[in-house]
C-alpha positions in Angstrom: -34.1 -21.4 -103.3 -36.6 -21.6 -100.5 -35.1 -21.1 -96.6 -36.1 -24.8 -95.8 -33.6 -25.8 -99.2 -30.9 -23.3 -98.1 -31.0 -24.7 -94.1 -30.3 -28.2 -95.6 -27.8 -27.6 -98.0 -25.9 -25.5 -95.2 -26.5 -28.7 -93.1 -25.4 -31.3 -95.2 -22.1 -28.9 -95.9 -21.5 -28.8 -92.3 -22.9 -32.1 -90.5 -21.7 -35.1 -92.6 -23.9 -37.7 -90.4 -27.2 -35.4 -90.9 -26.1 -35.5 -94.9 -25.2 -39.4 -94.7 -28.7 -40.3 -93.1 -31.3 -37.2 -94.8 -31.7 -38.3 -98.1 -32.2 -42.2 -97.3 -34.7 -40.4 -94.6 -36.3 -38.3 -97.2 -37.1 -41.4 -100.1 -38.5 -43.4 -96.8 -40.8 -40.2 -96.2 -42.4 -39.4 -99.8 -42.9 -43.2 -100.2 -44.9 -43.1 -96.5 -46.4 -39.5 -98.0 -46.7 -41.0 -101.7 -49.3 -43.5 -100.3 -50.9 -41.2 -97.7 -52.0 -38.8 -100.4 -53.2 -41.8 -102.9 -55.3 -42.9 -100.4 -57.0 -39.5 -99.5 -57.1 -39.1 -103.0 -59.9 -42.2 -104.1 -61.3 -40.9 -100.3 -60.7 -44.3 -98.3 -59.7 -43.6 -94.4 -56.8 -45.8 -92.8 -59.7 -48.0 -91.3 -61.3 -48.8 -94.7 -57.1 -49.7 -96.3 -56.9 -52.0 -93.2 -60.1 -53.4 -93.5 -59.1 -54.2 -97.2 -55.3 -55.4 -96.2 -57.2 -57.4 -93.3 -54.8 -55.6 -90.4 -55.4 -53.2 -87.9 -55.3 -49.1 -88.5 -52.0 -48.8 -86.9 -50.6 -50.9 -89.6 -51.6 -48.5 -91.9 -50.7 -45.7 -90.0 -47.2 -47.0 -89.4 -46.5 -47.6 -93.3 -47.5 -43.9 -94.3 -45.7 -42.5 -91.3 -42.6 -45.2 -91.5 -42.0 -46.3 -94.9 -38.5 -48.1 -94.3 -37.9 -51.9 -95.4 -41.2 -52.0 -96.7 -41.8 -54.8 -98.9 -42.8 -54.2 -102.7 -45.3 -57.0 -102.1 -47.0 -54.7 -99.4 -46.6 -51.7 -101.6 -48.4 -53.5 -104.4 -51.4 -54.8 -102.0 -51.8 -51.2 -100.6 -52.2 -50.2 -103.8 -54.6 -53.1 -105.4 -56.6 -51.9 -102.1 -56.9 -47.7 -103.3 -57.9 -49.6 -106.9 -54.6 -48.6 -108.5 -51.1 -50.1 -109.5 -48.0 -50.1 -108.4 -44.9 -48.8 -110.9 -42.0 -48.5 -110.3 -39.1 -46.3 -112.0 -35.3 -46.2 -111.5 -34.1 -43.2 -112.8 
């Protein structure tokens, strides 16, 4: 177990509000980081997303960096915009 793995699970033990609120925090992040990397990955910048979603860079910037309440319909237009689509998987 990594040092980063052991902090949190010490963390979680001992602060029941940091263990309440991380992992809701943590899904929120790797759907923001999810995206970020898809987009690197076909090679578009936030500017050419926004261009595509017709908003503004922040926008873009905002989703990746703040994924909470995001809509699925937005989720599925960021992708249609990197030229992929969106699944979905409850496991």
């Amino acid at each position: 177990m990594s040092d980063l793995k052991k902090y949190i699970a010490v963390r979680k033990a001992c602060d029941p509000e940091f263990a309440k609120d991380y992992d809701k925090g943590y899904e929120e992040f790797k759907i923001g980081l999810v995206l970020k990397m898809a987009r690197e990955e076909v090679g578009l910048t936030q500017d050419e997303v926004a261009e595509k979603l017709h908003t503004k860079k922040s926008a873009i910037s905002r989703i990746e960096n703040h994924a909470e309440d995001i809509k699925l319909s937005t989720l599925e237009k960021f992708a249609e915009a990197l030229g992929k689509t969106l699944r979905i998987e409850v496991a």
